[in-house]
SERO-4910 file (N, C-alpha, C, O; in steps of 0.05 Angstrom, whole numbers):
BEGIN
 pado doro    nc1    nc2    nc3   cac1   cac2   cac3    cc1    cc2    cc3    oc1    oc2    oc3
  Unk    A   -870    426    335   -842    421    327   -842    408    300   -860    392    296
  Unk    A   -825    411    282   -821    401    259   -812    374    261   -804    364    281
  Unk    A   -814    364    239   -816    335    233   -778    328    239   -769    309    250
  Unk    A   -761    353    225   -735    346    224   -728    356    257   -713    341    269
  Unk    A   -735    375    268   -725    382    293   -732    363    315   -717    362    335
  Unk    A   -752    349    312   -766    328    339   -739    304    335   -728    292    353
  Unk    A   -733    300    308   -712    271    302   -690    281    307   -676    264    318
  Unk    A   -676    309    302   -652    320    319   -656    316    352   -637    311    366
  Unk    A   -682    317    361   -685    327    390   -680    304    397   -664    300    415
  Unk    A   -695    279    382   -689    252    397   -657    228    394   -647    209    405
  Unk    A   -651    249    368   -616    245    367   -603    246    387   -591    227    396
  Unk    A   -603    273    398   -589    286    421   -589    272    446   -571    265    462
  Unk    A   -620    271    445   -622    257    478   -609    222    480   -602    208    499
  Unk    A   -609    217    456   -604    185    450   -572    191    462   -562    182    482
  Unk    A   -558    210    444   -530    212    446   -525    214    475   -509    197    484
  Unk    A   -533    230    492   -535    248    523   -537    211    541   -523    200    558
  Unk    A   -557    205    528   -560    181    543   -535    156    545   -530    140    562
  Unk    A   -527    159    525   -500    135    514   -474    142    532   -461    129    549
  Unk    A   -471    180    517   -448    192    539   -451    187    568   -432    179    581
  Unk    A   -486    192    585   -484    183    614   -480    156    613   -455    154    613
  Unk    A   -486    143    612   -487    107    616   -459     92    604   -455     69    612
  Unk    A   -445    103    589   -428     88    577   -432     69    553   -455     60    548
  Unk    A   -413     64    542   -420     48    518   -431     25    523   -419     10    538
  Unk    A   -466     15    507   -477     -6    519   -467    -35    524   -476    -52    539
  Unk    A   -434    -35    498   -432    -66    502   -403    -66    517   -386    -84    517
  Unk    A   -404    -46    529   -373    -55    545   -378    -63    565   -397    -50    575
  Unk    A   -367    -83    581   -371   -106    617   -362    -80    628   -340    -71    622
  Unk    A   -381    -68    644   -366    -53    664   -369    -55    700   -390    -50    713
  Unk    A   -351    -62    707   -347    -72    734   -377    -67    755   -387    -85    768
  Unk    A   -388    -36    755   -400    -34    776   -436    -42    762   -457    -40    774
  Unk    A   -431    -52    733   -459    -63    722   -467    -91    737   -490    -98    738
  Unk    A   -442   -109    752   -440   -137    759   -437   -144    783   -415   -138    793
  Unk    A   -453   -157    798   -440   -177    828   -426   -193    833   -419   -196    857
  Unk    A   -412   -210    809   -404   -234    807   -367   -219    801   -361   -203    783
  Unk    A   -349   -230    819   -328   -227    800   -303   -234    809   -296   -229    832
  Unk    A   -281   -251    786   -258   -258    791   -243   -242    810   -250   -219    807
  Unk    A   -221   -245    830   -206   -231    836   -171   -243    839   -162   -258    856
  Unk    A   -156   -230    814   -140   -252    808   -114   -244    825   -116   -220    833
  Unk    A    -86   -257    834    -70   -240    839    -60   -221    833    -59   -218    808
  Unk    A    -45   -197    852    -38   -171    840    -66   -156    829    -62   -135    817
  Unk    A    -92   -165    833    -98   -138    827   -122   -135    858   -135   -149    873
  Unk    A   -115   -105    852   -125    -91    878   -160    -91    876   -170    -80    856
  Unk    A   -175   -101    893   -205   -103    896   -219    -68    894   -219    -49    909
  Unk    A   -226    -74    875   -241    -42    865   -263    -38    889   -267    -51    909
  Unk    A   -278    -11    877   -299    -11    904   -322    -26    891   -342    -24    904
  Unk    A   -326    -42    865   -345    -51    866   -352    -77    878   -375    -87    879
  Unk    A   -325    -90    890   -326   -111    911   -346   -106    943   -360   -123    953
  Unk    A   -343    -87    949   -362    -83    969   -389    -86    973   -398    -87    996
  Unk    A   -405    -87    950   -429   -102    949   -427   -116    928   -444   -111    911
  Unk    A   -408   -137    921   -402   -165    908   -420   -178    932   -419   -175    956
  Unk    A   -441   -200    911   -454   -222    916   -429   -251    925   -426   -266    944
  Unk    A   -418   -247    905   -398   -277    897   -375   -259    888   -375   -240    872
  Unk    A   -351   -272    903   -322   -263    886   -303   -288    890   -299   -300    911
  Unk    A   -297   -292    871   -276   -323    869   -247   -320    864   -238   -313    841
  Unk    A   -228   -325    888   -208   -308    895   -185   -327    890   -179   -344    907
  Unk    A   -171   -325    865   -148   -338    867   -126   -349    893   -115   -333    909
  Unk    A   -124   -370    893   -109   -365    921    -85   -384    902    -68   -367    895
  Unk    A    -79   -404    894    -52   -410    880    -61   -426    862    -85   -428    855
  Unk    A    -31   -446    848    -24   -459    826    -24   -484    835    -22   -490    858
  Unk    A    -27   -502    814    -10   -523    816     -6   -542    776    -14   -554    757
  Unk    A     15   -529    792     33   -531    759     55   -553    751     46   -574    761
  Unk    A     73   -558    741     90   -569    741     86   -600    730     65   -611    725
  Unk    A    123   -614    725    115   -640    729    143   -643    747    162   -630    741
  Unk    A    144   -661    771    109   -674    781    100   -644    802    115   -635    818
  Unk    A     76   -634    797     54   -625    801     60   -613    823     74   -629    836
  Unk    A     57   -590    837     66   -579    857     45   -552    861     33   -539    844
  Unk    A     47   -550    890     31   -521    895     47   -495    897     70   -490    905
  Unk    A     31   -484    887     50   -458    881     25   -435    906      1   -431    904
  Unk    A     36   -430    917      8   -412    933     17   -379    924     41   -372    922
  Unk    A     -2   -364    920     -7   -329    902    -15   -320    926    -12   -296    925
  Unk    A    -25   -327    950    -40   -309    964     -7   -315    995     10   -332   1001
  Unk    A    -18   -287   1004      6   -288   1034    -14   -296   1056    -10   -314   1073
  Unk    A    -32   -282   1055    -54   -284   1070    -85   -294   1061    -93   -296   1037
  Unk    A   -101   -300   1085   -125   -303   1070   -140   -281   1062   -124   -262   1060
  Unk    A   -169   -271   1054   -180   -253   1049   -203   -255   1078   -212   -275   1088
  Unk    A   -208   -224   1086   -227   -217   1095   -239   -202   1100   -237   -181   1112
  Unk    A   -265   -219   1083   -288   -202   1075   -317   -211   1096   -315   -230   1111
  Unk    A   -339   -197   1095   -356   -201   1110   -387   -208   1098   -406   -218   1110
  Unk    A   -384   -199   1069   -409   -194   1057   -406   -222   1038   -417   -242   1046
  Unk    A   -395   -224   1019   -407   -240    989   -394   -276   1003   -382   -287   1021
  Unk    A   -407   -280    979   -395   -309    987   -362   -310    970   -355   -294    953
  Unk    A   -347   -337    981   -319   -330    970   -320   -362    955   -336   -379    961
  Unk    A   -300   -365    934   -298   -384    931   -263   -387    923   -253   -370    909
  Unk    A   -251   -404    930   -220   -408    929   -211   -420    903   -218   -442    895
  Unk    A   -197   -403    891   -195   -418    857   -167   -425    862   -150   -411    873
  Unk    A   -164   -445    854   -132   -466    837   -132   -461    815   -155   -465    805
  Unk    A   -115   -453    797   -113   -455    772    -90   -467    767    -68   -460    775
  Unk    A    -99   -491    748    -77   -514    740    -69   -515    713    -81   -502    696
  Unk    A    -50   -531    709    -39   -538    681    -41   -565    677    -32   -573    655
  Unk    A    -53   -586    697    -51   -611    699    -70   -623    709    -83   -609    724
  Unk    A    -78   -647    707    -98   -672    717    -87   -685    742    -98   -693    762
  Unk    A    -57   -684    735    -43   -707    747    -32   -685    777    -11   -671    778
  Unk    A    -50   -688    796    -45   -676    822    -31   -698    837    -30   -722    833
  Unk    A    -19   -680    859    -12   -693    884    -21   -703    895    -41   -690    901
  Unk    A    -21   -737    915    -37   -740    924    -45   -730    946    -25   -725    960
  Unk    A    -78   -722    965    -86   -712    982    -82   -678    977    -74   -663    995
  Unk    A    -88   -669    948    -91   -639    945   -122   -632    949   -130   -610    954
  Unk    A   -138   -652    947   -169   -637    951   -172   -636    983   -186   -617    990
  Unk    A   -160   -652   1006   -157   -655   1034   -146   -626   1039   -157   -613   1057
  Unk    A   -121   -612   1022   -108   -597   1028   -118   -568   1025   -113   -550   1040
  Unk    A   -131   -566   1005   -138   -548    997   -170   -542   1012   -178   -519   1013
  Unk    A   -188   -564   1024   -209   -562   1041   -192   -550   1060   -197   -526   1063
  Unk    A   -161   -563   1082   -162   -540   1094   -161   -516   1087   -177   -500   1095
  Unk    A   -141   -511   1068   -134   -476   1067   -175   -459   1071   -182   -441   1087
  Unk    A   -195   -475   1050   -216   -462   1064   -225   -470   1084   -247   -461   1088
  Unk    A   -216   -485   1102   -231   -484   1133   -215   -452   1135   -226   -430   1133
  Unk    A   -190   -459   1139   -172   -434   1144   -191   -401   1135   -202   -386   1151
  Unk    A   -189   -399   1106   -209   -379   1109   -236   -364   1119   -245   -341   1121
  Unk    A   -245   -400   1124   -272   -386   1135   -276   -385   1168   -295   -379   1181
  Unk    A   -248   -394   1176   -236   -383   1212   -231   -351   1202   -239   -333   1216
  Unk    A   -220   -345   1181   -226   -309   1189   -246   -290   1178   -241   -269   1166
  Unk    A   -277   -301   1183   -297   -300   1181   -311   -294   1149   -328   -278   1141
  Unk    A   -295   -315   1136   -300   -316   1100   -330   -333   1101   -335   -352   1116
  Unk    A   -350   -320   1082   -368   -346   1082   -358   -361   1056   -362   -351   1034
  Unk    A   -346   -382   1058   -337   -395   1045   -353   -414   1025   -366   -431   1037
  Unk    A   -354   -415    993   -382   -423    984   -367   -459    981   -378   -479    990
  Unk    A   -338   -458    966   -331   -478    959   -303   -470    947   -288   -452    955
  Unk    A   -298   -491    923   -272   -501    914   -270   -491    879   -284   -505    865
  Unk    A   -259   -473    868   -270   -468    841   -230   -481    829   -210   -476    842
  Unk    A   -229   -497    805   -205   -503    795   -212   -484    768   -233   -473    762
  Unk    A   -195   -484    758   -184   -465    734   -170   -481    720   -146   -484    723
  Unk    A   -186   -494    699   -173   -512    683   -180   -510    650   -205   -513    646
  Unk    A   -173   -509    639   -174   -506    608   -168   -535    588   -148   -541    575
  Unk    A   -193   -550    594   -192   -578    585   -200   -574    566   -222   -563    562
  Unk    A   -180   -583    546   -187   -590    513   -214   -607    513   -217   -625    529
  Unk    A   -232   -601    495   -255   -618    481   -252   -638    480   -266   -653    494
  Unk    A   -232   -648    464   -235   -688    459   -221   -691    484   -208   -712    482
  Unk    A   -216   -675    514   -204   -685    526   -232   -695    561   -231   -706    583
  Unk    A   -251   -681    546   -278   -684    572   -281   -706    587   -283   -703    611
  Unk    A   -281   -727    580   -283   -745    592   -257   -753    612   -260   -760    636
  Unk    A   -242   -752    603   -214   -746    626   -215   -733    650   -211   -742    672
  Unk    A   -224   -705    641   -230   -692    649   -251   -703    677   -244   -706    700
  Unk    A   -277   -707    667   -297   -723    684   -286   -745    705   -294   -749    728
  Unk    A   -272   -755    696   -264   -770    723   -246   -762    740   -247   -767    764
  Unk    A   -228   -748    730   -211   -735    740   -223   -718    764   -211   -712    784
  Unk    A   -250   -709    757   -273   -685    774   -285   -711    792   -283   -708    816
  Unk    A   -292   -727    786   -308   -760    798   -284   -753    832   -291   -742    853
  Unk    A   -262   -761    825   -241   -770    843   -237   -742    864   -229   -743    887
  Unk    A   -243   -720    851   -232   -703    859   -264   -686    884   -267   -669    902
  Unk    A   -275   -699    873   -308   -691    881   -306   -709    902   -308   -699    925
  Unk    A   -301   -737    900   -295   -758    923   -277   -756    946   -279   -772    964
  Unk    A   -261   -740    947   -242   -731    957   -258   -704    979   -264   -703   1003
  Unk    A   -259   -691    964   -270   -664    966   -297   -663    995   -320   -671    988
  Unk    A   -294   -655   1020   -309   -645   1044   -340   -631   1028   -343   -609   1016
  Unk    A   -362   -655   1036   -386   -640   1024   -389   -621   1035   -410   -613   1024
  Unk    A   -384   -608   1047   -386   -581   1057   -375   -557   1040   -375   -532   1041
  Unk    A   -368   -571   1028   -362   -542    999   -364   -554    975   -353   -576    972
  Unk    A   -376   -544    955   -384   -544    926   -363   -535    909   -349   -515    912
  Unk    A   -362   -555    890   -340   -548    869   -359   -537    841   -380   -543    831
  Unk    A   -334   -517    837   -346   -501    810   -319   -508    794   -297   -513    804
  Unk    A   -326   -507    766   -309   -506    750   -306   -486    726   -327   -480    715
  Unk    A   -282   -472    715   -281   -462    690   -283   -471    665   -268   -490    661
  Unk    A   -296   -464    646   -298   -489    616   -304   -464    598   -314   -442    601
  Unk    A   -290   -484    572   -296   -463    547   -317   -463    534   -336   -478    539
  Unk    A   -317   -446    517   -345   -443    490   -352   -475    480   -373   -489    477
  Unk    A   -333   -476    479   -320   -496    454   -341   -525    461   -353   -538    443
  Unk    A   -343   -532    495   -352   -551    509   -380   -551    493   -385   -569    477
  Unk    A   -399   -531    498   -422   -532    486   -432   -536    461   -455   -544    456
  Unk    A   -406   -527    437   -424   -537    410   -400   -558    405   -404   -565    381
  Unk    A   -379   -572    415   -377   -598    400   -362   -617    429   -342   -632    426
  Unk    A   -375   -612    451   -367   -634    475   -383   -651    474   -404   -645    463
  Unk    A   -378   -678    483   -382   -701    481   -407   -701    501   -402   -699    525
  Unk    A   -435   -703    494   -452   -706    511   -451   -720    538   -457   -712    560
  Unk    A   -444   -740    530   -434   -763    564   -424   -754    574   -430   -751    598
  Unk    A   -400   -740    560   -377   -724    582   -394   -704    595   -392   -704    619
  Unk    A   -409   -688    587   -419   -664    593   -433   -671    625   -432   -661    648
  Unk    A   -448   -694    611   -477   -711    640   -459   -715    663   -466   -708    686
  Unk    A   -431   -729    656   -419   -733    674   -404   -715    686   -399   -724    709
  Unk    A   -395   -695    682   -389   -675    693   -414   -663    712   -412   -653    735
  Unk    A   -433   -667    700   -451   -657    716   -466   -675    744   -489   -673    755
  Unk    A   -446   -689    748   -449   -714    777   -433   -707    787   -431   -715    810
  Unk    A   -411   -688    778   -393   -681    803   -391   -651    813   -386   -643    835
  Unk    A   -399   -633    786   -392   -603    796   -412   -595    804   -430   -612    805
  Unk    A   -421   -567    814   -445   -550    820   -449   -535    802   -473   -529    799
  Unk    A   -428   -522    784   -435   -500    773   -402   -500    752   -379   -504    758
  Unk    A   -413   -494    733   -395   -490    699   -398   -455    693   -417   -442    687
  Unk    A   -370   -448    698   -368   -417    688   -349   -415    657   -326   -420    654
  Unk    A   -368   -407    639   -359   -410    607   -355   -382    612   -368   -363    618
  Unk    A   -318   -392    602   -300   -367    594   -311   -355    571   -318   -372    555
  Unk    A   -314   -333    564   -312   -322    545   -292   -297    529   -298   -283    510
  Unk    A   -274   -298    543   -253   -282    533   -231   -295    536   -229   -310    555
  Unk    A   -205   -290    513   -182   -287    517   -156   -264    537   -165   -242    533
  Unk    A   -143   -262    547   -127   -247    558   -143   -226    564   -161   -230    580
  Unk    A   -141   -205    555   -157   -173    554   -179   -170    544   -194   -153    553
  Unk    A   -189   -196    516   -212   -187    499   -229   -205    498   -222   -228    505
  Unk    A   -256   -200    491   -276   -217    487   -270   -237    458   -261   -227    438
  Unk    A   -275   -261    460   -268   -275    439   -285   -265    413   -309   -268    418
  Unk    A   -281   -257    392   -298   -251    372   -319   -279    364   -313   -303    369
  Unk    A   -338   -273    355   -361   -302    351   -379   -309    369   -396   -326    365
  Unk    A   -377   -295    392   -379   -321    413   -409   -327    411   -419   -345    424
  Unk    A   -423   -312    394   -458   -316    388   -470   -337    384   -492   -345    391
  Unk    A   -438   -351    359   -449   -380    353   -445   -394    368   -459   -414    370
  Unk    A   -422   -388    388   -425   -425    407   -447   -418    426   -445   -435    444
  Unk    A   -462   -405    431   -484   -396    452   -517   -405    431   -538   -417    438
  Unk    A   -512   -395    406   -530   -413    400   -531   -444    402   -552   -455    395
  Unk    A   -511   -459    412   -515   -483    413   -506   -490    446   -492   -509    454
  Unk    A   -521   -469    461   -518   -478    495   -552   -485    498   -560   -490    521
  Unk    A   -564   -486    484   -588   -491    490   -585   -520    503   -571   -536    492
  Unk    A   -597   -526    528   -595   -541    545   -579   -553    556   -582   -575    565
  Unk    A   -550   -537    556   -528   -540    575   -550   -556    605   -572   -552    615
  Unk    A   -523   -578    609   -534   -594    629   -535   -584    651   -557   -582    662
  Unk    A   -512   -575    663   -502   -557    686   -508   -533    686   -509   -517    667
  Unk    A   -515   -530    717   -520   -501    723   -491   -482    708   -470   -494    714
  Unk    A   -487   -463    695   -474   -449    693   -477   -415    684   -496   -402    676
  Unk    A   -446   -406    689   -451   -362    688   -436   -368    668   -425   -389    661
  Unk    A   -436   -339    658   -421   -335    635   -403   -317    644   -412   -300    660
  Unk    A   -378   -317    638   -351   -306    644   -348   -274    636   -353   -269    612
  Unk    A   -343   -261    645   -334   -237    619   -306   -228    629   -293   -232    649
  Unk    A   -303   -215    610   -275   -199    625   -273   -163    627   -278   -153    605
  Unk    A   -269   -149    643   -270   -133    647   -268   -105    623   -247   -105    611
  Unk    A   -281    -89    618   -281    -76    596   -284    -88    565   -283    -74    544
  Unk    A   -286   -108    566   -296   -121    539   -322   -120    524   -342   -110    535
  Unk    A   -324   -128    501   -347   -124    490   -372   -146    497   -362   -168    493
  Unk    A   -393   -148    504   -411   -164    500   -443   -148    499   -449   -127    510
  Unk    A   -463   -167    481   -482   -165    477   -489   -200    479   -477   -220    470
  Unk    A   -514   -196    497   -519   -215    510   -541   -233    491   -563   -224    484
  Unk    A   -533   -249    486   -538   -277    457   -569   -275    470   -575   -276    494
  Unk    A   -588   -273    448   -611   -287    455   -621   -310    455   -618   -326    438
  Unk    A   -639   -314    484   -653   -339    497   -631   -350    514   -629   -374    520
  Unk    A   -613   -331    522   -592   -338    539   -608   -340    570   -613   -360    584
  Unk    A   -612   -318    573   -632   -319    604   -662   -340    607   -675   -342    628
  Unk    A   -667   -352    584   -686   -362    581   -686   -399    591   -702   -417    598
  Unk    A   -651   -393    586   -640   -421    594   -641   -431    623   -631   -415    639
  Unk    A   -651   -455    632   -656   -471    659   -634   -465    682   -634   -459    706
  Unk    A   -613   -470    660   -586   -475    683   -571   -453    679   -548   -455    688
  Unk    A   -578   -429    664   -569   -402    667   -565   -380    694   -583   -363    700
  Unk    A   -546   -382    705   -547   -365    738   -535   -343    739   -534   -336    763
  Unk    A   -524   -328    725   -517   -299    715   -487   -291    701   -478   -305    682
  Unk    A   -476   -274    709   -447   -267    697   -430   -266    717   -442   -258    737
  Unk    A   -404   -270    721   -378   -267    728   -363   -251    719   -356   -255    696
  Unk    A   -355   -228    732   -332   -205    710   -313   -215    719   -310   -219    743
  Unk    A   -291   -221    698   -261   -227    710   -245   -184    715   -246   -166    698
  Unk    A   -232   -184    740   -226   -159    736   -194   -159    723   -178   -178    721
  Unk    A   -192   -128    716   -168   -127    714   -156   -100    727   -167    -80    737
  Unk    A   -129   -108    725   -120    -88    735   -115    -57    738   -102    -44    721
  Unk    A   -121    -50    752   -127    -12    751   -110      4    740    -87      0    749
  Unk    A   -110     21    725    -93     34    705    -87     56    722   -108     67    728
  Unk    A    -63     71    736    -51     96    755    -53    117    733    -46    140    738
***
């Protein structure tokens, strides 16, 4: 074969290969085990052999601070582990919400949920970590050792959070899931704040969001407290 026809031949098959597989840097649902399931959207089939899915169940928003519950029912599933997400706008909870919310997961895991723990959904400003940390202290104190708290955190935590804050966070949570997208898209950059996760204290995954772009930062897997990805899903297009 000629020198130009063998480099067409291996053009082709390159192309053949891209078209089967899909484009290499888009999150696509059935590449992942790990994944958000937020309200309103309907559990794809790649939930069925989901390892971990972390299932919105309500809010608590407001001032003063109130539960807002998203779910009618609980979920029941038989396979992955579950974890019950709060997503808040506030520090300043009600009192006896970590009591309350241990039940709602006793509740779940009476309809045969294996229930891993407690995940909040909080978007704490940087100079705000240490706040933050105690706020997790009290809330960890509160909190039935029988379930593990996970938390959501940004890029941002790793190249300019307050080291102390960081240690200390890491006395109360199990596990730090770094968002990495906005709404629909992957945040553009995100290479550089990952160059400076080198020795994130806490175990933590990296977030993605469904159909978005990523190429996975090198010496990322190389990291101690690195435990894989989370796809946030979205909603199915009719």
């Amino acid at each position: 074969m000629k020198p130009v026809s063998l480099f067409a031949a291996l053009l082709l098959a390159f192309m053949q290969a891209g078209c089967s597989r899909g484009e290499p840097d888009r999150v696509v649902a059935r590449d992942y085990d790990e994944f958000w399931l937020w309200a309103g959207v309907q559990p794809p089939p790649e939930l069925s052999t989901a390892k971990t899915v972390y299932v919105l169940d309500g809010e608590i928003e407001g001032t003063p601070a109130r539960w807002k519950p998203l779910r009618a029912t609980a979920p029941r599933t038989r396979g992955p582990d579950i974890w019950l997400v709060v997503r808040t706008d506030t520090m300043d909870w009600p009192k006896g919400a970590a009591e309350a919310l241990a039940r709602r997961a006793d509740g779940w895991a009476h309809e045969g949920n294996r229930v891993a723990g407690i995940q909040i959904d909080f978007d704490a400003r940087t100079r705000h970590l240490g706040e933050y940390a105690a706020f997790l202290e009290r809330f960890r104190g509160a909190l039935p050792r029988r379930y593990k708290l996970s938390i959501t955190g940004l890029m941002d935590w790793s190249a300019n959070g307050d080291p102390a804050a960081l240690r200390r966070l890491k006395g109360s949570v199990d596990e730090v899931v770094i968002q990495t997208y906005q709404g629909r898209s992957t945040i553009w950059g995100y290479e550089r704040y990952f160059e400076r996760m080198r020795g994130f204290p806490i175990p933590f995954k990296v977030g993605l969001v469904e159909d978005g772009r990523w190429v996975e930062p090198r010496g990322l897997r190389a990291e101690p407290n690195f435990e894989g990805y989370v796809v946030f899903l979205l909603p199915r297009r009719r």
